[in-house]
N, C-alpha and C positions, 0 to 999 in steps of 0.2 A: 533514445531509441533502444529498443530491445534486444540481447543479447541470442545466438543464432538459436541457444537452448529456449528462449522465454520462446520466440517465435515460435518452433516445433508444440512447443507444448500448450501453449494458447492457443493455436492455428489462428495464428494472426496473418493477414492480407500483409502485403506487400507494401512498406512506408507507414502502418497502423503506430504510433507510437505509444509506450505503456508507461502509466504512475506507479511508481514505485513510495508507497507506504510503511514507514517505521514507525510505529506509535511504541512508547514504553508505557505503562502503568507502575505506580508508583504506591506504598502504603500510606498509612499516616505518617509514618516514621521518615518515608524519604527514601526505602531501599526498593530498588525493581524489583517488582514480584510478576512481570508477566511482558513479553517483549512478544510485540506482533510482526512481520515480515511478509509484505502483501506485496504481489505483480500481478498490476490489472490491466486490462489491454485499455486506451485512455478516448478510444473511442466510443466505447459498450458502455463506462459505468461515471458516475458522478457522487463525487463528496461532498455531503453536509454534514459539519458536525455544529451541535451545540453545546458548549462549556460554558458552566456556571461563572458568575464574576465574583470571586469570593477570593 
């Protein structure tokens, strides 16, 4: 559930509950080169991802 600041700042309804999103990217090398940090309200939105199988 959403913290009382996600609430305000999303104008989330009341009981709405949010995904919380950490994706790293990585180089060839194996060091993070880019950190993402997403709060999405978990009613509005939907994740599809697709990753190669290599």
């Amino acid at each position: 559930m959403p913290a009382p600041a996600e609430v305000k700042t999303l104008r989330l309804a009341s009981g709405v509950p949010v995904i919380h999103l950490i994706r790293t990217a990585y180089d060839t090398e194996g060091r993070a080169v880019e950190v993402c940090d997403t709060v999405m309200s978990a009613d509005a939105n939907v994740l599809s991802y697709q990753l190669p199988a290599t």
